[in-house]
PQR file with spaces between the fields and no chain letter, atoms N, CA, C, O and H, PARSE charges and radii, in Angstrom:
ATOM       1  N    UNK     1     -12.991  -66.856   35.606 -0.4000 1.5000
ATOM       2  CA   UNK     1     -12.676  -65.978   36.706 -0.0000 2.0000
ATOM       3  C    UNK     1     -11.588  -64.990   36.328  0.5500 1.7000
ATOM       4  O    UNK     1     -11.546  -63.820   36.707 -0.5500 1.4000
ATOM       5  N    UNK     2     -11.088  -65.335   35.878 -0.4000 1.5000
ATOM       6  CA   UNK     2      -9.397  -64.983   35.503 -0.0000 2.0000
ATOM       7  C    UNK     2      -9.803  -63.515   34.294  0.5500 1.7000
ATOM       8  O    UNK     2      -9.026  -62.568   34.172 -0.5500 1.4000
ATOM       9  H    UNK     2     -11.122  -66.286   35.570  0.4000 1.0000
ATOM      10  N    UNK     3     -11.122  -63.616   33.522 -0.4000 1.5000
ATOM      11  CA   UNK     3     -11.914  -62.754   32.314 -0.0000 2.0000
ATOM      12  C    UNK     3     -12.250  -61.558   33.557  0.5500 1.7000
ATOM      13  O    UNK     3     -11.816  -60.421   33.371 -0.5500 1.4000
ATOM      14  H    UNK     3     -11.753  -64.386   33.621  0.4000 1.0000
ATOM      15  N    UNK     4     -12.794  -61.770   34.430 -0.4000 1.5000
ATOM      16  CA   UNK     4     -13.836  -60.866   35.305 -0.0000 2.0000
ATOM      17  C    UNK     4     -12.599  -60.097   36.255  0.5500 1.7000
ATOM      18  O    UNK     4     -12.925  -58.968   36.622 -0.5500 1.4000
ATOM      19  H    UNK     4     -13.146  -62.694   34.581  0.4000 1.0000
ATOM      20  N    UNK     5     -11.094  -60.604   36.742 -0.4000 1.5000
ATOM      21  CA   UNK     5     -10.437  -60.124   37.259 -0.0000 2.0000
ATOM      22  C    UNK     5      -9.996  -58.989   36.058  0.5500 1.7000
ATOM      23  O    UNK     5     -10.394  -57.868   36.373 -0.5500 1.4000
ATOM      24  H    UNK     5     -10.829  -61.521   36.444  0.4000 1.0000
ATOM      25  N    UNK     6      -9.480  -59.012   35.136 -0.4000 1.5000
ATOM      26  CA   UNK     6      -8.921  -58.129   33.958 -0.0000 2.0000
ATOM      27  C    UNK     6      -9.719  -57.046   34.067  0.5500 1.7000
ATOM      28  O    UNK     6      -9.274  -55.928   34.328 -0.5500 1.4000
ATOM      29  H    UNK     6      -9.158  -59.923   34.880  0.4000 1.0000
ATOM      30  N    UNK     7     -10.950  -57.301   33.876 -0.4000 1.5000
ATOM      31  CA   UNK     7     -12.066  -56.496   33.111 -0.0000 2.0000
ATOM      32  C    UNK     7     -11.928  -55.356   34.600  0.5500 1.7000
ATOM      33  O    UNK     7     -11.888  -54.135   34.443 -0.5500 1.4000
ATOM      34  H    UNK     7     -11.312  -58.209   33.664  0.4000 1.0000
ATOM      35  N    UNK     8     -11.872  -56.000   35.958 -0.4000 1.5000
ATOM      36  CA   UNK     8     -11.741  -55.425   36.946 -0.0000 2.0000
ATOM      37  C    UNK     8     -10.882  -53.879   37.409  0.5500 1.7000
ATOM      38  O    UNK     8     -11.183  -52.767   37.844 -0.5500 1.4000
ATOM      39  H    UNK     8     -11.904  -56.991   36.085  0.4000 1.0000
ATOM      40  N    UNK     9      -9.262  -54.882   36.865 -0.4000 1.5000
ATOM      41  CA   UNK     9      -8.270  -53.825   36.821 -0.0000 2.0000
ATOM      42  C    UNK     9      -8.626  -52.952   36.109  0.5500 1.7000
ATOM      43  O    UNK     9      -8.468  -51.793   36.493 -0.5500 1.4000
ATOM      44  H    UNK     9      -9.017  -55.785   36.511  0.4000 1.0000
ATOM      45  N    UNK    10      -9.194  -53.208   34.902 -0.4000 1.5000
ATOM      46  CA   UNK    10      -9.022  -51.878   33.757 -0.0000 2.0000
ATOM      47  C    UNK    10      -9.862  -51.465   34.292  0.5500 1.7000
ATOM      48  O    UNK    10      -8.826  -50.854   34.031 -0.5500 1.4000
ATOM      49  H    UNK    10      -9.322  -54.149   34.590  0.4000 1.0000
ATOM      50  N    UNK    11     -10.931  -50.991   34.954 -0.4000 1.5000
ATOM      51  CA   UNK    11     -12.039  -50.233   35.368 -0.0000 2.0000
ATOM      52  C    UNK    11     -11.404  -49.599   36.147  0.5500 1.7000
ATOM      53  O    UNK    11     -11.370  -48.379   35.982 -0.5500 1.4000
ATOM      54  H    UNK    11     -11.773  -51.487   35.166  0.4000 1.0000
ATOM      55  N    UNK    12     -10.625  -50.245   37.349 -0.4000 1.5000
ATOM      56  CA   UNK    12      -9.777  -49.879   38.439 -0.0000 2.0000
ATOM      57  C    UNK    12      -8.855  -48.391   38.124  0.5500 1.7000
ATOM      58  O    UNK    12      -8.725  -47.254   38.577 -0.5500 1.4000
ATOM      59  H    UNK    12     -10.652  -51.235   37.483  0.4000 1.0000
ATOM      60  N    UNK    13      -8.205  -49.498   36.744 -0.4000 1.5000
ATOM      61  CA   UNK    13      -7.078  -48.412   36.395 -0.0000 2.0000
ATOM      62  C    UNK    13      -7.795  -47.352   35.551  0.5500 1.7000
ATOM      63  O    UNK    13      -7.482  -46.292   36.092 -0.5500 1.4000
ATOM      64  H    UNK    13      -8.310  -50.421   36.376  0.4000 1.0000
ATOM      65  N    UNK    14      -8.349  -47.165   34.830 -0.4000 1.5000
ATOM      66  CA   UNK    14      -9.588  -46.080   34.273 -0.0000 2.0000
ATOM      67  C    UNK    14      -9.842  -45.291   34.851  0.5500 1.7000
ATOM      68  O    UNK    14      -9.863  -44.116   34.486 -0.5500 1.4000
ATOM      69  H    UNK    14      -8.603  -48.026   34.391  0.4000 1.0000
ATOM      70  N    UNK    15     -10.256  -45.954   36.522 -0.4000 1.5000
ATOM      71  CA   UNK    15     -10.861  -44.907   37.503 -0.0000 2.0000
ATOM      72  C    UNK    15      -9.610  -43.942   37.825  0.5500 1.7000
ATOM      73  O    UNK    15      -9.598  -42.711   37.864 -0.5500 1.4000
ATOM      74  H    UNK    15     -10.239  -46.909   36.818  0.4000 1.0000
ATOM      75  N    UNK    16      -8.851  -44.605   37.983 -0.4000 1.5000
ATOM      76  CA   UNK    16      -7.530  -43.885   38.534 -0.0000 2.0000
ATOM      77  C    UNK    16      -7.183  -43.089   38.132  0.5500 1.7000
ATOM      78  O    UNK    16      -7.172  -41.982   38.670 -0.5500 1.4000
ATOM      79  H    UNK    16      -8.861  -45.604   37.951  0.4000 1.0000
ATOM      80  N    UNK    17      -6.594  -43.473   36.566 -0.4000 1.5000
ATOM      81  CA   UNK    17      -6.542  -42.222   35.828 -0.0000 2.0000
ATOM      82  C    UNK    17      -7.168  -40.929   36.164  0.5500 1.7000
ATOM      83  O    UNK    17      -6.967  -39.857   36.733 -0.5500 1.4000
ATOM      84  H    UNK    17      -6.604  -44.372   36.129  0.4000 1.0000
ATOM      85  N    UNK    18      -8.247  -41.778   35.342 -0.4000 1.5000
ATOM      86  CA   UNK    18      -9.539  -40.326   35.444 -0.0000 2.0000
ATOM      87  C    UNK    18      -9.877  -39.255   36.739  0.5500 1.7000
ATOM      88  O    UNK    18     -10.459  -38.176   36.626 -0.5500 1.4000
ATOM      89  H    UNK    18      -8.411  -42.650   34.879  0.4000 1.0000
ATOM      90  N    UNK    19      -9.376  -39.828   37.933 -0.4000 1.5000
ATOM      91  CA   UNK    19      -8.918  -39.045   39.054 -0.0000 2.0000
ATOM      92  C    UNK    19      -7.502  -38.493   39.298  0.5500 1.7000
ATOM      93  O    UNK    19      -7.266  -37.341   39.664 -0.5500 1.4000
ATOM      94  H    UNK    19      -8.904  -40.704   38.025  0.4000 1.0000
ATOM      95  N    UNK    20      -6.950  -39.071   39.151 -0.4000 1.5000
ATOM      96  CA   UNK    20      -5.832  -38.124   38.746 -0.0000 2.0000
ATOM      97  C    UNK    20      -5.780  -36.835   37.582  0.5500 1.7000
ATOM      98  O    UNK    20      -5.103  -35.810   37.664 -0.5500 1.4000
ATOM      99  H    UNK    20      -7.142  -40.006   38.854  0.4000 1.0000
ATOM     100  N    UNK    21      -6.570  -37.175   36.656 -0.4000 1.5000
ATOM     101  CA   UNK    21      -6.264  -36.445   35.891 -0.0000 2.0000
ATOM     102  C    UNK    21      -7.612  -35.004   36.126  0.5500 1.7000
ATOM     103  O    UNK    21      -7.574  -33.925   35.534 -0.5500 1.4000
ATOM     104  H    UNK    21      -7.120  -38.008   36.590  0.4000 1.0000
ATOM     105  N    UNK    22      -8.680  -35.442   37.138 -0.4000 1.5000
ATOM     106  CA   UNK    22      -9.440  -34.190   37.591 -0.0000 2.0000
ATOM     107  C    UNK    22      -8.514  -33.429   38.863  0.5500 1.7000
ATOM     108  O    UNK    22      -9.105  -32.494   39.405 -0.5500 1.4000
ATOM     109  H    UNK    22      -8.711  -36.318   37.618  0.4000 1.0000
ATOM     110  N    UNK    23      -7.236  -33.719   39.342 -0.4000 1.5000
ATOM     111  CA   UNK    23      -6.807  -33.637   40.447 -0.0000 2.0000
ATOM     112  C    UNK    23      -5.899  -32.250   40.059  0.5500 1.7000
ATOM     113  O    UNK    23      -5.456  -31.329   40.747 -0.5500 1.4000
ATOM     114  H    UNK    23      -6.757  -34.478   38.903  0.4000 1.0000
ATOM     115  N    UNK    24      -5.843  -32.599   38.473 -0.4000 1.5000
ATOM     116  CA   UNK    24      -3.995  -31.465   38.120 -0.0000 2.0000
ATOM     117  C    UNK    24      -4.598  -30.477   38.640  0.5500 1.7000
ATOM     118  O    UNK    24      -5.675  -30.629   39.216 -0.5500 1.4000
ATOM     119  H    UNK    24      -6.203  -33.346   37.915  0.4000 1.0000
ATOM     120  N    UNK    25      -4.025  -29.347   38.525 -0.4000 1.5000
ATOM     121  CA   UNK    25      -4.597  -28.146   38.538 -0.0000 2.0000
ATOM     122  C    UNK    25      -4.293  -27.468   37.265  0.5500 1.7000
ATOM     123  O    UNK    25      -3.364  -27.896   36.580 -0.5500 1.4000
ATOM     124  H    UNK    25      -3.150  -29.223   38.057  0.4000 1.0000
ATOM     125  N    UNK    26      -5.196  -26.143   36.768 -0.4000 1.5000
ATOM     126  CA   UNK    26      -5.215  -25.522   35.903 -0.0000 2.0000
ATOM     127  C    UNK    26      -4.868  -24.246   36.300  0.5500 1.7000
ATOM     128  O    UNK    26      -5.102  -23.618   37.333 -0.5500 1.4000
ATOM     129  H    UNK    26      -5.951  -25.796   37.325  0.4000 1.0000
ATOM     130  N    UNK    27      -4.101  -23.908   35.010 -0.4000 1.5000
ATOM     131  CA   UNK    27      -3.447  -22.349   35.116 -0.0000 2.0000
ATOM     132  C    UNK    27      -4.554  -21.727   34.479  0.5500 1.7000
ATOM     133  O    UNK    27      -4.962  -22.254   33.444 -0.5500 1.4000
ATOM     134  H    UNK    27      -3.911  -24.418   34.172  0.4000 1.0000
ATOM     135  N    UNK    28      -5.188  -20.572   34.958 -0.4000 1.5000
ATOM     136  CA   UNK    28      -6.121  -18.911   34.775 -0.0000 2.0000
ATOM     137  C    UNK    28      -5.531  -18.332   35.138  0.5500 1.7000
ATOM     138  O    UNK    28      -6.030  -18.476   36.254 -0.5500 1.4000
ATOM     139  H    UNK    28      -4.856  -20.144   35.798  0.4000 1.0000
ATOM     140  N    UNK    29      -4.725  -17.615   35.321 -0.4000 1.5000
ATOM     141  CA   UNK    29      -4.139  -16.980   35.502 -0.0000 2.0000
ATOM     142  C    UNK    29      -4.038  -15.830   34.669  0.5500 1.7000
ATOM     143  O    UNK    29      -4.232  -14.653   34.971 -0.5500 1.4000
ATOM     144  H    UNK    29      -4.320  -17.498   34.414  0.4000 1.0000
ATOM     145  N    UNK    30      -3.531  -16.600   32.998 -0.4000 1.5000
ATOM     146  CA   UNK    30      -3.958  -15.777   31.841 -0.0000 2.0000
ATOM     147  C    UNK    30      -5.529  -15.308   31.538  0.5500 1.7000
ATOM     148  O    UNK    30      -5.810  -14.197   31.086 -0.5500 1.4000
ATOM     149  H    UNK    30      -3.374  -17.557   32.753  0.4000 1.0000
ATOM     150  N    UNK    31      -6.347  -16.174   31.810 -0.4000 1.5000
ATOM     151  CA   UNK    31      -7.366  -15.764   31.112 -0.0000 2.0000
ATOM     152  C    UNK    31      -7.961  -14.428   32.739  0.5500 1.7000
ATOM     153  O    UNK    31      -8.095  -13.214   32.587 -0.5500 1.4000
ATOM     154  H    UNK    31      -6.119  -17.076   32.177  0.4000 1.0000
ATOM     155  N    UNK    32      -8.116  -14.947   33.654 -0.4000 1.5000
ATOM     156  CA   UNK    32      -8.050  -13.888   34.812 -0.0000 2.0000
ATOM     157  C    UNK    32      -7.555  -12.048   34.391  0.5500 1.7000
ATOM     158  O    UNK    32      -8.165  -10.979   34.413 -0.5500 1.4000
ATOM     159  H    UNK    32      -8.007  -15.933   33.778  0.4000 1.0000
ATOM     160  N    UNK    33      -5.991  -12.520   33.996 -0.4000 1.5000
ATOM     161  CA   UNK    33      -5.761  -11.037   33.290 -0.0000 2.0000
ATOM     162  C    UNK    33      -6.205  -10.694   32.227  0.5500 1.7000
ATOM     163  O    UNK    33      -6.133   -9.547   31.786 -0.5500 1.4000
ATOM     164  H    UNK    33      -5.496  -13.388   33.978  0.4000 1.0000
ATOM     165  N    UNK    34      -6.887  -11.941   31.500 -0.4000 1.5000
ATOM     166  CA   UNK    34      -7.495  -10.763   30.258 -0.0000 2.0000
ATOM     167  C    UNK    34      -8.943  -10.139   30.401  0.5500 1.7000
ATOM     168  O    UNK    34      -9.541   -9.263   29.776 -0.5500 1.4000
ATOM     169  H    UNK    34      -6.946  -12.873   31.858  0.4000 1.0000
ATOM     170  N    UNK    35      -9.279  -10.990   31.533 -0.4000 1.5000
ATOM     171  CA   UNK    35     -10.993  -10.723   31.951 -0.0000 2.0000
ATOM     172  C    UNK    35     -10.632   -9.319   32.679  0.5500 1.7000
ATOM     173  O    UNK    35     -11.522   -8.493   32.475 -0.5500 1.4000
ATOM     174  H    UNK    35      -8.793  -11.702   32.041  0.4000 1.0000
ATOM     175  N    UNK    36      -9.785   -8.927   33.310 -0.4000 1.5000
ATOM     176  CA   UNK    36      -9.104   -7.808   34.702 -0.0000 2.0000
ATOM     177  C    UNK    36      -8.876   -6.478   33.029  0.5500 1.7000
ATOM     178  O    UNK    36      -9.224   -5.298   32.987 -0.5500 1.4000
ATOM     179  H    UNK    36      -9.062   -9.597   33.476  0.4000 1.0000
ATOM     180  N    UNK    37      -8.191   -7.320   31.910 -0.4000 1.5000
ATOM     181  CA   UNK    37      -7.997   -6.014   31.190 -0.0000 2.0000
ATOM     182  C    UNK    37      -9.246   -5.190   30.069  0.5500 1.7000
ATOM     183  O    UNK    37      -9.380   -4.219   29.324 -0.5500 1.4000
ATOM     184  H    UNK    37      -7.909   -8.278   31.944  0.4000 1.0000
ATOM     185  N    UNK    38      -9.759   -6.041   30.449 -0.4000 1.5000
ATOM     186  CA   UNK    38     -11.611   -5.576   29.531 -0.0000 2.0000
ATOM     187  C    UNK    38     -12.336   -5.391   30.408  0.5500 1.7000
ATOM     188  O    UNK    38     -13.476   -5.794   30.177 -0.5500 1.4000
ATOM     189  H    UNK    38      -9.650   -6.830   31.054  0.4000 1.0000
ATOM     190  N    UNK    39     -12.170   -4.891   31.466 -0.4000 1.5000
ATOM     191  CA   UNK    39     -13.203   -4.506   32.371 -0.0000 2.0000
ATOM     192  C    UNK    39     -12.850   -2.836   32.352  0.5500 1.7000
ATOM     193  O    UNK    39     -13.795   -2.381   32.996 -0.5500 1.4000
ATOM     194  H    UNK    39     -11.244   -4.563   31.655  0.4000 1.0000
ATOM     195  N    UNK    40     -12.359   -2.176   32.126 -0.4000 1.5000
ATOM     196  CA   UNK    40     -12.354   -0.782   32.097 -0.0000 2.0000
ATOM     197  C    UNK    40     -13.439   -0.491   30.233  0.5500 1.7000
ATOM     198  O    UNK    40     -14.497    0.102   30.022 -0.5500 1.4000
ATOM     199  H    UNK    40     -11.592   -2.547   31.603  0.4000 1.0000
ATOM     200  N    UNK    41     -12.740   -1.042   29.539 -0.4000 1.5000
ATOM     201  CA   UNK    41     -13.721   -1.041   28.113 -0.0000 2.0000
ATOM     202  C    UNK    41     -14.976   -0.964   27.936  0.5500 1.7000
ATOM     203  O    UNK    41     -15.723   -0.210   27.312 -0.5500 1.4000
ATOM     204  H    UNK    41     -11.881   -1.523   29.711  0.4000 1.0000
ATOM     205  N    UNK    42     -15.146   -2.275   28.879 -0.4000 1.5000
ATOM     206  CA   UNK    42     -16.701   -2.734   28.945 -0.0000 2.0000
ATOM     207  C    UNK    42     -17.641   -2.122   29.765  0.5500 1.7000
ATOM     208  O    UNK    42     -18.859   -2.109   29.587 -0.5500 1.4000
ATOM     209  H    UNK    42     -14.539   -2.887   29.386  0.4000 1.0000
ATOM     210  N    UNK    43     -17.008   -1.610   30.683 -0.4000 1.5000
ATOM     211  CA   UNK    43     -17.701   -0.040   31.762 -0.0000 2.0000
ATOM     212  C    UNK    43     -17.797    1.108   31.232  0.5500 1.7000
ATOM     213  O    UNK    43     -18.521    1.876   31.865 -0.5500 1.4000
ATOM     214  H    UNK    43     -16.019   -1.620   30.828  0.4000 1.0000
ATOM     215  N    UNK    44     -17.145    1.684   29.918 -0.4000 1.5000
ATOM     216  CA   UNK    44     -17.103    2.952   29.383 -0.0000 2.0000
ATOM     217  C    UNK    44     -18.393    2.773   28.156  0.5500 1.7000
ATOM     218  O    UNK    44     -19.293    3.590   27.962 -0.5500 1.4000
ATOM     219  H    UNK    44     -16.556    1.061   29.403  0.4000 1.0000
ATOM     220  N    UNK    45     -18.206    1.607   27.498 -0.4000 1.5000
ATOM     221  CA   UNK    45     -19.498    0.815   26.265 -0.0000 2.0000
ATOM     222  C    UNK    45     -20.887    1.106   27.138  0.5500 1.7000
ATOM     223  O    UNK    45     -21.877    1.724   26.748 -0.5500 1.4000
ATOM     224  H    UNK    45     -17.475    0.943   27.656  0.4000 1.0000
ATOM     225  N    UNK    46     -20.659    0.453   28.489 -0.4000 1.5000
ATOM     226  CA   UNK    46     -22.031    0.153   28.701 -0.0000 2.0000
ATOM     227  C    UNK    46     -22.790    1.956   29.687  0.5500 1.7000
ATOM     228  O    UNK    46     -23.871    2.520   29.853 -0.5500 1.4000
ATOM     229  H    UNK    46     -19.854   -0.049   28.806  0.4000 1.0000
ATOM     230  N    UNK    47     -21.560    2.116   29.993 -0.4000 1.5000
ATOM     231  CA   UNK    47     -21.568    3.726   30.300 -0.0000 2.0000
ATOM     232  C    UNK    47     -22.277    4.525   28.775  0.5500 1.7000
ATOM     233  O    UNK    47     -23.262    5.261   28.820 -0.5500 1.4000
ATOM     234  H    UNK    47     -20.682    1.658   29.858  0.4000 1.0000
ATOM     235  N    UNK    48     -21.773    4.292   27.923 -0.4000 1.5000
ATOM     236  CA   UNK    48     -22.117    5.310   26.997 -0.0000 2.0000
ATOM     237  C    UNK    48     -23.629    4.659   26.314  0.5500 1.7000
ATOM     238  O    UNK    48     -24.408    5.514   25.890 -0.5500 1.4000
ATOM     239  H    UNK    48     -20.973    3.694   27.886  0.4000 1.0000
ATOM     240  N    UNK    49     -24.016    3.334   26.209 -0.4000 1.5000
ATOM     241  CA   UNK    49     -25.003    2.810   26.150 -0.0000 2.0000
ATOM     242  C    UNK    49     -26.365    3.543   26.432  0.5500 1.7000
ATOM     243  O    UNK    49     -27.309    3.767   25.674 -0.5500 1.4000
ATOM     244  H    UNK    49     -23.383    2.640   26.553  0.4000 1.0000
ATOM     245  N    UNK    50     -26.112    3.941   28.181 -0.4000 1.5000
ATOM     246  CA   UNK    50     -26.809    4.062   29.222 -0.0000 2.0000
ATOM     247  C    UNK    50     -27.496    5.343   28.701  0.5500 1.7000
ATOM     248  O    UNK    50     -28.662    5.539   28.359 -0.5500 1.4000
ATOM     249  H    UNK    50     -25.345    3.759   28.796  0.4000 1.0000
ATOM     250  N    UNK    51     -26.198    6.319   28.753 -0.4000 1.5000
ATOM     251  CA   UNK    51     -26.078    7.717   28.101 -0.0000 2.0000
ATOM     252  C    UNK    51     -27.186    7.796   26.978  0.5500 1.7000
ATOM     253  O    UNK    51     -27.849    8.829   26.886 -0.5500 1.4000
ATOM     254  H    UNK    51     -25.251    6.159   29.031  0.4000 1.0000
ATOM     255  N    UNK    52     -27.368    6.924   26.272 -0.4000 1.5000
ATOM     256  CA   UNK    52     -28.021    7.301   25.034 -0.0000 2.0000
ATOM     257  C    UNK    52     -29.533    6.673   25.472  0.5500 1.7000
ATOM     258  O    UNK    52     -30.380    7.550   25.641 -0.5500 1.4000
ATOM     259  H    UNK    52     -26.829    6.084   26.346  0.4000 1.0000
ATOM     260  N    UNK    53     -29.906    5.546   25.641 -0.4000 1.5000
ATOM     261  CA   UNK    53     -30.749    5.348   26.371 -0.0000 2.0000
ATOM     262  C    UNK    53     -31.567    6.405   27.173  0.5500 1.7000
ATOM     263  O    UNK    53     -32.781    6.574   27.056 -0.5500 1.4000
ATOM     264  H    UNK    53     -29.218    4.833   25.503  0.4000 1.0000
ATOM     265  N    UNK    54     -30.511    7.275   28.228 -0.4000 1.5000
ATOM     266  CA   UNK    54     -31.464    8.107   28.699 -0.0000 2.0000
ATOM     267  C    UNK    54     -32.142    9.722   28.040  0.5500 1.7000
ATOM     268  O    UNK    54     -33.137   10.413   28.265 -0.5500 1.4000
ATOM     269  H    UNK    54     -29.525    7.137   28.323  0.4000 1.0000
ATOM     270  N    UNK    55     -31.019    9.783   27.189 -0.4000 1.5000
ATOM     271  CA   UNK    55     -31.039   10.886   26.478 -0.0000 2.0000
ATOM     272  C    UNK    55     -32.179   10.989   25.261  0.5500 1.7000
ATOM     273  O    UNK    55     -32.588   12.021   24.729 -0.5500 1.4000
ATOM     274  H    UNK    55     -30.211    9.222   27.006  0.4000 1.0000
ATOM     275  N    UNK    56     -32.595    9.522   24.961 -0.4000 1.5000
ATOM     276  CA   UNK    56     -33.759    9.446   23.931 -0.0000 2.0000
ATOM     277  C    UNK    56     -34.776    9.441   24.637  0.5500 1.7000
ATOM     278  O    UNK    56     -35.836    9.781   24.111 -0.5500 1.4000
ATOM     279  H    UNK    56     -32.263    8.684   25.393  0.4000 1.0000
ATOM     280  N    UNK    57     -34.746    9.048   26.056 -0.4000 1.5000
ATOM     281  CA   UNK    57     -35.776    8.729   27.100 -0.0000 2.0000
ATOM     282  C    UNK    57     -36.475   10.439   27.235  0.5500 1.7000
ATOM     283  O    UNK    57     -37.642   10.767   27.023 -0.5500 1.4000
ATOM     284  H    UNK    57     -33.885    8.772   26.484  0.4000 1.0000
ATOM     285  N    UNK    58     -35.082   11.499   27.738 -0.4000 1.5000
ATOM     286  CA   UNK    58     -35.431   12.255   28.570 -0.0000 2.0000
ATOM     287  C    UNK    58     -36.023   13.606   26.582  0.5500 1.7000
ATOM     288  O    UNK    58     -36.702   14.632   26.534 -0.5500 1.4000
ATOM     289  H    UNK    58     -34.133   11.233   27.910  0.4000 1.0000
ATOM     290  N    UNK    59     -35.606   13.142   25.907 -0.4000 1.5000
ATOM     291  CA   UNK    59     -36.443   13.673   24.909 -0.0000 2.0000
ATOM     292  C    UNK    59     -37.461   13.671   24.011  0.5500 1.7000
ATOM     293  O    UNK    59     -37.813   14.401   23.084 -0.5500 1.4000
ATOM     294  H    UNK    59     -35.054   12.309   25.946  0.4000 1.0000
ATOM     295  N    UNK    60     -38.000   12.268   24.718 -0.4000 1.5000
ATOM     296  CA   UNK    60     -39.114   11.908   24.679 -0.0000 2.0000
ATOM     297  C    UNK    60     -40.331   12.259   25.230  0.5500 1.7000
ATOM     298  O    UNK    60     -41.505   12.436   24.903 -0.5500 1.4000
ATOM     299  H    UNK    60     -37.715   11.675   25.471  0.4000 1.0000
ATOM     300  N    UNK    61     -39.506   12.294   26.319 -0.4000 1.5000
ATOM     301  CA   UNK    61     -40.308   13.162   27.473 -0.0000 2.0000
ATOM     302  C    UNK    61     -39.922   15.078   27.551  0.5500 1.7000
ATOM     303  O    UNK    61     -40.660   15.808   28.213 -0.5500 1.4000
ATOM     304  H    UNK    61     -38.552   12.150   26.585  0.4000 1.0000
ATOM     305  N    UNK    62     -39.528   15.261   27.304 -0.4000 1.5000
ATOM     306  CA   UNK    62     -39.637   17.010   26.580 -0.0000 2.0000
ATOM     307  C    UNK    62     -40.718   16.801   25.639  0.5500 1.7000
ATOM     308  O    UNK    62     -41.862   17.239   25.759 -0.5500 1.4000
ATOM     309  H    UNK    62     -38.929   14.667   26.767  0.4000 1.0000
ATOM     310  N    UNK    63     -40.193   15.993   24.555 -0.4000 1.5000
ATOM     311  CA   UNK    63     -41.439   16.331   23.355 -0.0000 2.0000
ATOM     312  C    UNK    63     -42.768   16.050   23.404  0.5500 1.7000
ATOM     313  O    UNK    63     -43.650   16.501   22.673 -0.5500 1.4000
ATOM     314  H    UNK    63     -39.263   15.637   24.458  0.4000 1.0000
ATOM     315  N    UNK    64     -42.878   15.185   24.420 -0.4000 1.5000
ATOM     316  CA   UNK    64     -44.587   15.020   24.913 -0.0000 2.0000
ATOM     317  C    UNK    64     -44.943   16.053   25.693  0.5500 1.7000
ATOM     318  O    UNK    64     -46.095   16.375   25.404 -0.5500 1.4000
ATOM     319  H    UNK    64     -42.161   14.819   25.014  0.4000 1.0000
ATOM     320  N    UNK    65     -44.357   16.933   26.809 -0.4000 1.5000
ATOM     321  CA   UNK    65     -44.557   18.091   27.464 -0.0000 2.0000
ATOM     322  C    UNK    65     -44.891   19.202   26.307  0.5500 1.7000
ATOM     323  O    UNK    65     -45.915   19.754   26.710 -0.5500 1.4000
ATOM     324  H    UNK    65     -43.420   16.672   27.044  0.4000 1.0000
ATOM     325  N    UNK    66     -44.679   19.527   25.615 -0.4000 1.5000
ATOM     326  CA   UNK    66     -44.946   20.373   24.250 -0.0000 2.0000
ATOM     327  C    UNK    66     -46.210   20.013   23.309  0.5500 1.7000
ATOM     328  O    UNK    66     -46.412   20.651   22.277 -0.5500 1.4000
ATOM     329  H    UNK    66     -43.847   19.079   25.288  0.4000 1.0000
C-alpha cells in the first residue's frame, strides 16, 4: 500500500508542477516589436513584387494586341 501511495504523490506532484509551470506568463513583447518593425519592409517587397507581376502581365498583353 505504502508503494501505490508514493507512486501517487509523485504523479500528484508532477501534475502540479506541470501546471504551474503552464500558468507563468511569457514576455512578447520583444518579439511583438520586431514583428511591428518588418511590417513596413515587407509591404514595400511585396508592393514592388506586385509591380512587376503586373507590368509583365500588362506587356503581355500589348504584345498580343500587335
Amino acid at each position: 500500500m505504502n508503494k501505490f501511495l508514493t507512486r501517487g504523490l509523485v504523479v500528484v506532484g508532477s501534475l502540479a508542477s506541470a501546471a504551474a509551470a503552464n500558468a507563468a506568463a511569457i514576455d512578447v513583447t520583444s518579439v511583438v516589436t520586431a514583428i511591428g518593425d518588418t511590417a513596413a519592409p515587407i509591404g514595400l517587397i511585396g508592393s514592388a513584387v506586385l509591380l512587376i507581376v503586373v507590368a509583365l502581365k500588362a506587356f503581355h498583353w500589348v504584345r498580343r494586341a500587335f
